[in-house]
PDB file with SEQRES, HELIX, SHEET and CRYST1 records, atoms N, CA, C and O in Angstrom:
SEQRES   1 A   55  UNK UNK UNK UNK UNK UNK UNK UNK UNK UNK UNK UNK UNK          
SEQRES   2 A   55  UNK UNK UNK UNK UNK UNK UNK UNK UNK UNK UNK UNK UNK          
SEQRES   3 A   55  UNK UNK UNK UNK UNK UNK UNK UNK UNK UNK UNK UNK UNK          
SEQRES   4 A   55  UNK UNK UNK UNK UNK UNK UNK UNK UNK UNK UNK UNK UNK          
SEQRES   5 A   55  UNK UNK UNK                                                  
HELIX    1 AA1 UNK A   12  UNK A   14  5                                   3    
HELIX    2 AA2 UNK A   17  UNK A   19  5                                   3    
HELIX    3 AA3 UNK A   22  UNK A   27  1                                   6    
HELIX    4 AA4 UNK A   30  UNK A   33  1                                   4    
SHEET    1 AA1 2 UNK A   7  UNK A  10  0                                        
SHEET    2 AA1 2 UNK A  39  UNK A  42  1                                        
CRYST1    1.000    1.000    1.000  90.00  90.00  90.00 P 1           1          
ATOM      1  N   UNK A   1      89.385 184.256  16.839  1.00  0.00           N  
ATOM      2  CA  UNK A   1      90.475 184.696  17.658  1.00  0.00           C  
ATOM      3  C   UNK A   1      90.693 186.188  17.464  1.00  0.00           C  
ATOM      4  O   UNK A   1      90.801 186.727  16.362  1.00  0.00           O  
ATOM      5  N   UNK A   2      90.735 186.677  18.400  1.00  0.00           N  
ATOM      6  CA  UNK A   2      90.767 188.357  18.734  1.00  0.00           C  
ATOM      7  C   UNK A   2      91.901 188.836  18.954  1.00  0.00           C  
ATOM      8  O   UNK A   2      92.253 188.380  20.042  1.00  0.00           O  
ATOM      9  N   UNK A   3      92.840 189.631  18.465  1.00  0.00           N  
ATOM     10  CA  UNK A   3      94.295 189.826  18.598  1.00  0.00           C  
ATOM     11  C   UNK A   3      93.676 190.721  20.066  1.00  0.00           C  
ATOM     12  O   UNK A   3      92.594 191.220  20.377  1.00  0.00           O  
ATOM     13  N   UNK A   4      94.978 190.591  20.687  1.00  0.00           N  
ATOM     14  CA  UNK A   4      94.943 191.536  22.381  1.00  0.00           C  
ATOM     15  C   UNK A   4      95.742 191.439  22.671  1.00  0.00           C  
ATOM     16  O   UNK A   4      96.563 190.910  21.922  1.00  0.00           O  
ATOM     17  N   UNK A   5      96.195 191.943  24.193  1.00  0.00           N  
ATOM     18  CA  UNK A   5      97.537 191.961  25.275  1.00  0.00           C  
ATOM     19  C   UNK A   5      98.419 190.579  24.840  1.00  0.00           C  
ATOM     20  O   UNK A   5      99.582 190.572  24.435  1.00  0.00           O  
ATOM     21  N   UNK A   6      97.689 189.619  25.004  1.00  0.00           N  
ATOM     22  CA  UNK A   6      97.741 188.467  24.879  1.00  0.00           C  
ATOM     23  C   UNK A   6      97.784 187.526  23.586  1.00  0.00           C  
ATOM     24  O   UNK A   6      98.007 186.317  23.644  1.00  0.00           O  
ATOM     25  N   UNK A   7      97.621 188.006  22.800  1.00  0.00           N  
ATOM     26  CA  UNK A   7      97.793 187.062  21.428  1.00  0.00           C  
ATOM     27  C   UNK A   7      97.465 187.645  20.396  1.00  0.00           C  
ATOM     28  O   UNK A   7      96.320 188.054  20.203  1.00  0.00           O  
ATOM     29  N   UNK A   8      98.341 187.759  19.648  1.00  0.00           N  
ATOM     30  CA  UNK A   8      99.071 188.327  18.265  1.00  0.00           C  
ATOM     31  C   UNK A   8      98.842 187.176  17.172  1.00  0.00           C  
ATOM     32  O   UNK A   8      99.155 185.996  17.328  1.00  0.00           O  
ATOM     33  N   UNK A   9      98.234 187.742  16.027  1.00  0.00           N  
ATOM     34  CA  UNK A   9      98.710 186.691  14.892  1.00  0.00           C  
ATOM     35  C   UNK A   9      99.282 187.445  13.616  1.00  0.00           C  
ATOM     36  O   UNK A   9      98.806 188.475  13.139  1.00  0.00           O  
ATOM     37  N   UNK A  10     100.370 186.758  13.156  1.00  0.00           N  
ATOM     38  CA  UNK A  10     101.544 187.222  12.272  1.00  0.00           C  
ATOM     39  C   UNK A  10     101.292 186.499  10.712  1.00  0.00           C  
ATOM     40  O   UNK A  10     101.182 185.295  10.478  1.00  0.00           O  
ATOM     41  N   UNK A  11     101.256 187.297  10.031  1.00  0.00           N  
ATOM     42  CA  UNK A  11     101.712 186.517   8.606  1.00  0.00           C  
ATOM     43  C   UNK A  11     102.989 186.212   8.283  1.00  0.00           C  
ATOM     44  O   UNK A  11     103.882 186.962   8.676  1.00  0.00           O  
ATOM     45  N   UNK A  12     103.352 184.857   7.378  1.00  0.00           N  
ATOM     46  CA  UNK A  12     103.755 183.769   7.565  1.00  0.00           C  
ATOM     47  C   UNK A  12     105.202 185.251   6.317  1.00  0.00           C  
ATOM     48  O   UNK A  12     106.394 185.160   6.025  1.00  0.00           O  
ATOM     49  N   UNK A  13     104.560 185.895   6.141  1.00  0.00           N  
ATOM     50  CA  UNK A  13     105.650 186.885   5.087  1.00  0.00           C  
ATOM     51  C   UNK A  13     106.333 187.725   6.328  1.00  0.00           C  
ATOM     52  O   UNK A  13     107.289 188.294   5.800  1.00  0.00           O  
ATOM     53  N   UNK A  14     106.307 188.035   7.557  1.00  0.00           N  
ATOM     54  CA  UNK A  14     106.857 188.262   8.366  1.00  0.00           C  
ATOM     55  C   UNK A  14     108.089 187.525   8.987  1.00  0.00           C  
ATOM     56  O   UNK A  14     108.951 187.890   9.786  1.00  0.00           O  
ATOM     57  N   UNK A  15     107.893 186.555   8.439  1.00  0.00           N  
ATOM     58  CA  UNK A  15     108.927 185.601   8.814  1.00  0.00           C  
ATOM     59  C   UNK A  15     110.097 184.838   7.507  1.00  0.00           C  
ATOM     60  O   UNK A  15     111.048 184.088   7.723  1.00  0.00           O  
ATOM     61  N   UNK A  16     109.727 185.220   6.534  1.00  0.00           N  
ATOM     62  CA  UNK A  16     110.003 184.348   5.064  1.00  0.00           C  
ATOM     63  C   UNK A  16     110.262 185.470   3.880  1.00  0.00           C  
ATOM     64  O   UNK A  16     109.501 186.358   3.496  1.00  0.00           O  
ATOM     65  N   UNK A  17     111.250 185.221   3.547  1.00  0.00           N  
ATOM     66  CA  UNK A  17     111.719 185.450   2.628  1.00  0.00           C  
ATOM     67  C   UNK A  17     112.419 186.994   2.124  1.00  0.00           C  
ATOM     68  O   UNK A  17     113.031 187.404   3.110  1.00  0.00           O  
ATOM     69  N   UNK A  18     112.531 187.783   1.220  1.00  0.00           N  
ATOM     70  CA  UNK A  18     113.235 189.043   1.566  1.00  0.00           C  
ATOM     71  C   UNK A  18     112.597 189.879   1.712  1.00  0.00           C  
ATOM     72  O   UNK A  18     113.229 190.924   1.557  1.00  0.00           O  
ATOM     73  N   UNK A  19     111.009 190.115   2.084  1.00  0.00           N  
ATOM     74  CA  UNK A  19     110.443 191.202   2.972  1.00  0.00           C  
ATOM     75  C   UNK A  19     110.549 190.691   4.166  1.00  0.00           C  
ATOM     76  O   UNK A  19     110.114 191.462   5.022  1.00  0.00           O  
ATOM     77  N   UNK A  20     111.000 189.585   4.622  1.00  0.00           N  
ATOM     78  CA  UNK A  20     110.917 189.471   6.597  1.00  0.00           C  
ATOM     79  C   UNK A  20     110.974 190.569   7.242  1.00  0.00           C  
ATOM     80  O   UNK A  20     111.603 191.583   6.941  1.00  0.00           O  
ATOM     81  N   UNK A  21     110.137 190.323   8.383  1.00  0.00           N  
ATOM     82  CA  UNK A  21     110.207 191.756   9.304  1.00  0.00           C  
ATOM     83  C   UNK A  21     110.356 191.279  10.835  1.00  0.00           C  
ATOM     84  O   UNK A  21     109.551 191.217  11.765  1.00  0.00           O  
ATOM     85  N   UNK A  22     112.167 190.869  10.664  1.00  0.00           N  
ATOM     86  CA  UNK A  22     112.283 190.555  11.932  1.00  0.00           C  
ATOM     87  C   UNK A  22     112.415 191.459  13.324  1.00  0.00           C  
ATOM     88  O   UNK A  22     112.590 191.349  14.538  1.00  0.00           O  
ATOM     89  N   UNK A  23     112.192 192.491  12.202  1.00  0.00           N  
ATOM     90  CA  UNK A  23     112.355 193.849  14.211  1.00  0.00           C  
ATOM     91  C   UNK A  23     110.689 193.436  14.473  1.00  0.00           C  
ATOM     92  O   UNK A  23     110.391 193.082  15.614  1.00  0.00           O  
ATOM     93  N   UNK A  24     109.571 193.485  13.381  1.00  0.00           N  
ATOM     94  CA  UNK A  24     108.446 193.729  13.997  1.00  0.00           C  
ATOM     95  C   UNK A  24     108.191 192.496  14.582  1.00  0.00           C  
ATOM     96  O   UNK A  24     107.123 192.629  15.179  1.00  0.00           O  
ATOM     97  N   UNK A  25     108.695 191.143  14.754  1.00  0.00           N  
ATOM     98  CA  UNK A  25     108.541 190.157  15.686  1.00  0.00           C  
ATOM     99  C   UNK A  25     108.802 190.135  16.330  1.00  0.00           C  
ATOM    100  O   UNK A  25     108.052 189.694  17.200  1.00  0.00           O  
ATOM    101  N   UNK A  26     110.636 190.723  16.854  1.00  0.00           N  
ATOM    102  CA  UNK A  26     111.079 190.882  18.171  1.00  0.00           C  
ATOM    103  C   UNK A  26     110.246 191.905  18.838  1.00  0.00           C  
ATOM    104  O   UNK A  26     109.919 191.779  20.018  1.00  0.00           O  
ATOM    105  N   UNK A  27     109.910 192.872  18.142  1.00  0.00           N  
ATOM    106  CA  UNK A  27     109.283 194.320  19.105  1.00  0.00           C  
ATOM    107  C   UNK A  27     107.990 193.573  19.868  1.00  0.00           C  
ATOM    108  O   UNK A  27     107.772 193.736  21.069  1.00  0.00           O  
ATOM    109  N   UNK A  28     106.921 192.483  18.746  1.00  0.00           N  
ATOM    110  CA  UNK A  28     105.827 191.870  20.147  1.00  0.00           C  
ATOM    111  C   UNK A  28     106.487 190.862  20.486  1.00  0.00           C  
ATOM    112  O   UNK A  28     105.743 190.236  21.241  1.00  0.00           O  
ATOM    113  N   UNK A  29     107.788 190.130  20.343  1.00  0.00           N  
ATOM    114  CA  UNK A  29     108.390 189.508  21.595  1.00  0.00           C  
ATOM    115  C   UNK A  29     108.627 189.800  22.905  1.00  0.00           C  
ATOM    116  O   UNK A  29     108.418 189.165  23.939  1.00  0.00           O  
ATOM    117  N   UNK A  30     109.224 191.148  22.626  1.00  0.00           N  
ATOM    118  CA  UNK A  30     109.592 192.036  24.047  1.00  0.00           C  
ATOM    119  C   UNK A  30     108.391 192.708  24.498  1.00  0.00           C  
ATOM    120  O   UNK A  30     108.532 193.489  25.439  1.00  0.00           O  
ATOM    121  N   UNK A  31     107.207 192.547  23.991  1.00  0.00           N  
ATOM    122  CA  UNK A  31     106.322 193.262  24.204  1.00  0.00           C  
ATOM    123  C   UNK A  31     105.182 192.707  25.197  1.00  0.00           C  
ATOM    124  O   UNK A  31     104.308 193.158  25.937  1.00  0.00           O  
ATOM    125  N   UNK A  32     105.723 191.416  24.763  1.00  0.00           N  
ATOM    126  CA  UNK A  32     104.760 190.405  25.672  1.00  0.00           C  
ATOM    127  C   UNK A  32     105.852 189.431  26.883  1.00  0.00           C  
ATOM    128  O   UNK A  32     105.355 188.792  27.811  1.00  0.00           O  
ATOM    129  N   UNK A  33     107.242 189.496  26.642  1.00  0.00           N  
ATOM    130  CA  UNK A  33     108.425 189.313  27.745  1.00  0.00           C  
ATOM    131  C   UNK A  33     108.174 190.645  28.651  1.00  0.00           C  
ATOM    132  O   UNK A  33     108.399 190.397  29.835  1.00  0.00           O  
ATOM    133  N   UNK A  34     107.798 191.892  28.434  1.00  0.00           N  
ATOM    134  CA  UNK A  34     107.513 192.608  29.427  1.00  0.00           C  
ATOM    135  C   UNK A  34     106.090 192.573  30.547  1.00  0.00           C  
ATOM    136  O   UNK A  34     105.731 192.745  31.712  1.00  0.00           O  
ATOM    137  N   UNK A  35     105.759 192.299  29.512  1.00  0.00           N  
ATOM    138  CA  UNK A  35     104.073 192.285  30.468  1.00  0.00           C  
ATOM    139  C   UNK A  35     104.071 190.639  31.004  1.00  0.00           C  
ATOM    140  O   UNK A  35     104.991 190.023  31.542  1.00  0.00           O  
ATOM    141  N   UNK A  36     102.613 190.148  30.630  1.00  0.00           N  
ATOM    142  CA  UNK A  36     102.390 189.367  31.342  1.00  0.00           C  
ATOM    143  C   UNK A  36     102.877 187.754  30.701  1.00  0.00           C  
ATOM    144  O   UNK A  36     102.994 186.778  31.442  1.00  0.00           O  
ATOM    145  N   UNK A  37     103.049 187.721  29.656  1.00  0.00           N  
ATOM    146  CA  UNK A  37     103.749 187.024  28.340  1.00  0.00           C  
ATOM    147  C   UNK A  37     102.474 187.178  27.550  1.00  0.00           C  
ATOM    148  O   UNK A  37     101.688 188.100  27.767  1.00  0.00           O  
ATOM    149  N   UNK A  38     102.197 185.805  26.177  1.00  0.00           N  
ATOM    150  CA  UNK A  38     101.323 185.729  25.726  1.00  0.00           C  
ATOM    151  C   UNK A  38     101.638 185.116  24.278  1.00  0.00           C  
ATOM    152  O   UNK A  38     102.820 184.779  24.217  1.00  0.00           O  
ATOM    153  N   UNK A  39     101.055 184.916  23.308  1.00  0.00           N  
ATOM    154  CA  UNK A  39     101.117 183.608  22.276  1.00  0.00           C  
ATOM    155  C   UNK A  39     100.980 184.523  20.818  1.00  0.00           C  
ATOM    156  O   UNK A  39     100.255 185.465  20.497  1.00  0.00           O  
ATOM    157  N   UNK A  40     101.834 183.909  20.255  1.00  0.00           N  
ATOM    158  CA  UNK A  40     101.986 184.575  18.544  1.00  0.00           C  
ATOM    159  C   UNK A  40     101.773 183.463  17.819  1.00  0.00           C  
ATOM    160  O   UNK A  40     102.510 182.498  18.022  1.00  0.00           O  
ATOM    161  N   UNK A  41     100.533 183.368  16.652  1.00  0.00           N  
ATOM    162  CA  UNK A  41     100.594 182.656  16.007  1.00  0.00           C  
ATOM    163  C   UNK A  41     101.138 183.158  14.717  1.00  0.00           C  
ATOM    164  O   UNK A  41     100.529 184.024  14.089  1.00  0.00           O  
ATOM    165  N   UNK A  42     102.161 182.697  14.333  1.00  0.00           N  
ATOM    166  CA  UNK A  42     102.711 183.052  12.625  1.00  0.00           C  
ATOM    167  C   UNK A  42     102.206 181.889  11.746  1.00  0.00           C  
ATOM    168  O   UNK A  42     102.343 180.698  12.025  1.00  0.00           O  
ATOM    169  N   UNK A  43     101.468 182.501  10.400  1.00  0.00           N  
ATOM    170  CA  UNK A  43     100.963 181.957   9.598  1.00  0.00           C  
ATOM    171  C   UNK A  43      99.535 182.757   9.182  1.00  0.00           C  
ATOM    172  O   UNK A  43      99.074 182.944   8.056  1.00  0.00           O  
ATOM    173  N   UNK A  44      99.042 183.129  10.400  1.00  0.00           N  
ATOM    174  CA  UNK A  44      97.695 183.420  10.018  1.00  0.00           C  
ATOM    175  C   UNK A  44      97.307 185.232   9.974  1.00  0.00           C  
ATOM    176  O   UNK A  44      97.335 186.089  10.857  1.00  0.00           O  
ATOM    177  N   UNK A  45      97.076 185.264   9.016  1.00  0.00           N  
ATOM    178  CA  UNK A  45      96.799 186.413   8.261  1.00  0.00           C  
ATOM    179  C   UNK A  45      95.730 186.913   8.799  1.00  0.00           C  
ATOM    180  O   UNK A  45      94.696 186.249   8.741  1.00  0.00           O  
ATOM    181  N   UNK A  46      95.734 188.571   9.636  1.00  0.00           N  
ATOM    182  CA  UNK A  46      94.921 189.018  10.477  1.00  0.00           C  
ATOM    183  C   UNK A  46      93.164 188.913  10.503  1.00  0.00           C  
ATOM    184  O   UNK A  46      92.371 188.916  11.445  1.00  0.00           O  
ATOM    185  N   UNK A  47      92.944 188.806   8.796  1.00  0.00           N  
ATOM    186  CA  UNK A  47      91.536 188.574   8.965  1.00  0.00           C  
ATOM    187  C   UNK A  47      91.114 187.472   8.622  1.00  0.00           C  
ATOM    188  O   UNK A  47      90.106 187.314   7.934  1.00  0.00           O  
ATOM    189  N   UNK A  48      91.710 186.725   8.985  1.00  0.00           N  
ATOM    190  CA  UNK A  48      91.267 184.645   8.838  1.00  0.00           C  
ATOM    191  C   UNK A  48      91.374 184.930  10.237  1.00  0.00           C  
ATOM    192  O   UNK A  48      91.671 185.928  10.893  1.00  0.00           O  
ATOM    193  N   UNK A  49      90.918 183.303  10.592  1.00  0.00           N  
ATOM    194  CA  UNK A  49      90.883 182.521  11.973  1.00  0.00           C  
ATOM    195  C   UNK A  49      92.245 181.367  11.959  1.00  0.00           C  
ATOM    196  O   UNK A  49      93.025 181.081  12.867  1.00  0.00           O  
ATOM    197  N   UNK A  50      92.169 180.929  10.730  1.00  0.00           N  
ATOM    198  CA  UNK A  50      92.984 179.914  10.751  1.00  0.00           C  
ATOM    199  C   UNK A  50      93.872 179.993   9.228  1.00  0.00           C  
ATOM    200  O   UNK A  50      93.378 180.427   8.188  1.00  0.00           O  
ATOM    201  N   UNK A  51      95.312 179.462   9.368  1.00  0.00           N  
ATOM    202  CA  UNK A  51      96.114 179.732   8.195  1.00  0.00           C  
ATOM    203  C   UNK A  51      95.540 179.126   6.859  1.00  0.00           C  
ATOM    204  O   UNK A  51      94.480 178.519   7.015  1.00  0.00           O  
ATOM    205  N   UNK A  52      96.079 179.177   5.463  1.00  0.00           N  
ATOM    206  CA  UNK A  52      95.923 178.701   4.407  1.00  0.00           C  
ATOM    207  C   UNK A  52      95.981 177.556   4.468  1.00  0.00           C  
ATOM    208  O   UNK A  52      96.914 177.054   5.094  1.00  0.00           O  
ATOM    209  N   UNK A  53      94.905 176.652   3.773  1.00  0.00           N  
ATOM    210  CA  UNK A  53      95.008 175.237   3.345  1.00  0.00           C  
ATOM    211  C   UNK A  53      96.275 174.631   2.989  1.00  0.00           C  
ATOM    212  O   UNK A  53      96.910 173.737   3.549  1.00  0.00           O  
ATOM    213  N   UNK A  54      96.567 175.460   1.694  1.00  0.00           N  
ATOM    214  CA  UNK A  54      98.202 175.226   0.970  1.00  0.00           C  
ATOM    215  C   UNK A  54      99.284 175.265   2.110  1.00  0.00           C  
ATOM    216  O   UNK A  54     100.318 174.626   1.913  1.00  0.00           O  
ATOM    217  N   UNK A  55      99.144 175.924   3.225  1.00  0.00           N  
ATOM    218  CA  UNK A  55     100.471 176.514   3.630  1.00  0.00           C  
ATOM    219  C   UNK A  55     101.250 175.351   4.421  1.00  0.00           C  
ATOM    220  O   UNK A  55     102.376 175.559   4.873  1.00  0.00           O  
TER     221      UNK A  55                                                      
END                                                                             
């Protein structure tokens, strides 16, 4: 999976706990509510394909 216009993938620390980085989720929320839309996977860490076993 190839991040693009269209699909973003987020680590799962973007979302959890007291480094969250909730502006940088809203900013590709609105980023993809402006254009054409498009799909965020949170969990998976930019250079995997797919999240942690454990997670």
């Amino acid at each position: 999976m190839i991040e693009n216009s269209e699909f973003d993938k987020k680590s799962l620390r973007v979302v959890q706990g007291i480094s969250a980085d909730w502006a940088e989720l809203a900013k590709d929320c609105f980023a993809f509510a402006n254009a054409k839309g498009g799909e965020i996977y949170i969990g998976i860490e930019d250079d995997t394909e797919m999240p942690p076993a454990d997670q």
